[in-house]
C-alpha positions, 0 to 999 in steps of 0.5 A: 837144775831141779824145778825145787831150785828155781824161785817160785813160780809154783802154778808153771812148775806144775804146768811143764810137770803135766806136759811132760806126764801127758806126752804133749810138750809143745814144740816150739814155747816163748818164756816172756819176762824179766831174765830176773823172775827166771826164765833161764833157771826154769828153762834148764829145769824143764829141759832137765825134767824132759830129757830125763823123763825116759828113765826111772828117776831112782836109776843110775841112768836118771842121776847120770842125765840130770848131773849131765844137764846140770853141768850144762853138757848134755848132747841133746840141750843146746844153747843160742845166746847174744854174742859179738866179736872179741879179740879172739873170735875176729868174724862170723860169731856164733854161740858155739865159740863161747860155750865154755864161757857160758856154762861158768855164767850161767852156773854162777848166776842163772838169773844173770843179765844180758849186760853181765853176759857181755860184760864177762865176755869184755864186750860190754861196748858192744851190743849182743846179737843172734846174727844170720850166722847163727841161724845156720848153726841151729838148723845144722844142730836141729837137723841131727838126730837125739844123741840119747834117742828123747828129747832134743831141747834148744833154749835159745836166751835172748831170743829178741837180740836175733836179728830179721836175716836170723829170725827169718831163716829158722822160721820153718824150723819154729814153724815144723820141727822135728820129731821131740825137737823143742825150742825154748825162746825166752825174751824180755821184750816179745815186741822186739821178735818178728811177728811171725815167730812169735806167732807160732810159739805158745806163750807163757808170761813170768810175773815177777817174783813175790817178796816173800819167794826173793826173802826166802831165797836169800836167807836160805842160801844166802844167809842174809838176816831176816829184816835185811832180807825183806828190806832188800826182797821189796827193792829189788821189786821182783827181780832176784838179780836186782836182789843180788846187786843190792846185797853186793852193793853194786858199783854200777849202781852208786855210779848211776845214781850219782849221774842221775842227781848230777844231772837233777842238781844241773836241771834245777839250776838251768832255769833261767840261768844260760850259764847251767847249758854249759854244765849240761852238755858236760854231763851228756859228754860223760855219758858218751863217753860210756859203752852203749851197753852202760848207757842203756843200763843207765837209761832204765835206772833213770826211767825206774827213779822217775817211776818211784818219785811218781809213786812218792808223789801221789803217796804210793809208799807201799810201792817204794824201794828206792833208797838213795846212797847220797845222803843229800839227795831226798827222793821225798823233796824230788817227787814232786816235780814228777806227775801227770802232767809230764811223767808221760812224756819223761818216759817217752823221751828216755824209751827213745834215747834207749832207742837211738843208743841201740840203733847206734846213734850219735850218743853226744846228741842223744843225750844232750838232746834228753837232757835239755829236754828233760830239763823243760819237763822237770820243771812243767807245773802239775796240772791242778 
């Protein structure tokens, strides 16, 4: 992958040209941002323009290495990514055993989402991890010397799914690699990483990509018409898979929200009325019933729903993109009920149902416990 085919991020492009032409590519780099801004894509265009820098880029020699790096089987760029048992892997999962899996992943979409990976690998139910075994794979492949004698380039995707066994095994390598050994970490969530890895990675943040860079890309290679385009660049609030899910119409997505309006409708109905309990615990029963993964993903929908309806409320609209497919549902008659006084404390219930999903919780529990006490918040005055 060339730097021309990543959106945007014009300022770092020319950032990792001028380490590249300087001989001075730090050895150990954490990409922090949303996978949808383009860590992933930027990561292979880096690594592309480092282990291709030794030849002359008219040369047979240079078009070999990049077709290499494109098809995502060049000796010296490897690979680590979350991963879980499947019904064919039993034990001891490491990336290496779904190589094959990943390059059609990451060829189809590199701005794909952590949810999408698992869900081609049919292990959506499960959570992804980069376990202790892993740690002892990289420190096998790091160990070895340059097949083509330039760089040697890891990105590791994900890299807050290493667990602490993982993260403190290779915590010398971060710390002292090899010569032109270079780490790539990328993570959504750098809080999530032990302090002492993050620590010696020099840290660069992805912003979220613009609406214009989103609209461009979609009309030039997707062929999405102009005015579509710029409606669906300024919902998918800075996200180009966000973008793509809503040009596909994700299922996931109508399903979601119609979960989130079942249970606005119930909270409504539950004031003073005992009987509307029954209903909730109903709906929380539904969402147990959903793969952990799916009840995560739906928790951020709740959390970006309530964010937009705060927006509305205090007459944000340059900030809107929220359109609901329910026709009945009016995010304008809903914002009200969110603001000051309890969008605070509707956040933080929603981070902790997210974690307690992850840490494998009772899921019948965590949300008829969220939404009983979402049901109090909703219904809080505004302060005036």
């Amino acid at each position: 992958m060339d730097f021309s085919d990543v959106i945007g991020h014009n300022h770092l492009k020319s950032y990792f040209l001028k380490t590249i032409d300087n001989g001075r590519v730090p050895h150990a780099q954490l990409f922090v941002g949303s996978t949808g801004s383009g860590l992933l894509s930027m990561a292979l265009a880096y690594s592309q323009a480092m282990l291709c820098s030794q030849f002359d880029p008219s040369s047979s020699q240079y078009t070999s290495c990049a077709n290499k790096v494109k098809k995502l089987m060049h000796p010296d760029l490897h690979f680590v990514f979350p991963v879980n048992t499947t019904s064919t892997v039993k034990k001891h999962a490491v990336s290496s055993q779904f190589l094959e899996e990943w390059r059609g992943f990451v060829k189809s979409n590199p701005y794909g989402s952590l949810f999408e990976w698992l869900q081609l690998l049919g292990i959506q139910n499960k959570q992804g991890i980069i376990n202790v075994d892993e740690a002892a794979e990289i420190m096998k492949t790091l160990a070895l010397k340059s097949y083509e004698g330039g760089y040697k380039i890891m990105i590791v995707w994900m890299a807050e799914k290493m667990n602490t066994a993982c993260a403190n095994k290779i915590l010398k390598i971060v710390e002292e690699p090899p010569a032109k050994t270079v780490l790539l970490l990328l993570t959504e969530n750098e809080e999530s990483l032990l302090t002492t890895i993050h620590s010696r990675c020099q840290k660069l943040h992805f912003p979220l990509l613009s609406e214009e860079d989103i609209a461009s890309q979609l009309i030039d290679f997707k062929g999405v018409e102009v005015n579509l385009a710029k409606r669906i660049a300024h919902r998918s609030a800075g996200d180009y898979n966000m973008a793509l899910h809503i040009l596909e119409h994700n299922a996931d997505d109508l399903e979601f929200e119609n979960w989130f309006v079942s249970w606005v409708r119930m909270a409504f109905r539950a004031k003073g009325n005992k009987g509307a309990i029954s209903e909730l615990l109903k709906w929380s029963e539904t969402l147990a019933g959903q793969g952990r993964e799916t009840q995560k993903k739906f928790l951020a929908f709740c959390i970006e729903v309530f964010r937009q309806a705060m927006l509305k409320n205090y007459s944000a609209d340059s900030l809107l993109y929220f359109e609901a497919e329910d026709p009945s549902f009016d995010i304008t008659k809903f914002a009200p009920f969110v603001h000051q006084n309890n969008i605070f404390e509707i956040m933080k219930e929603l981070e902790d149902a997210i974690y307690h999903v992850e840490r494998n919780g009772n899921a019948k529990i965590i949300f008829s416990d969220l939404s009983i006490r979402l049901t109090r918040l909703i219904h809080r005055k505004e302060l005036v």
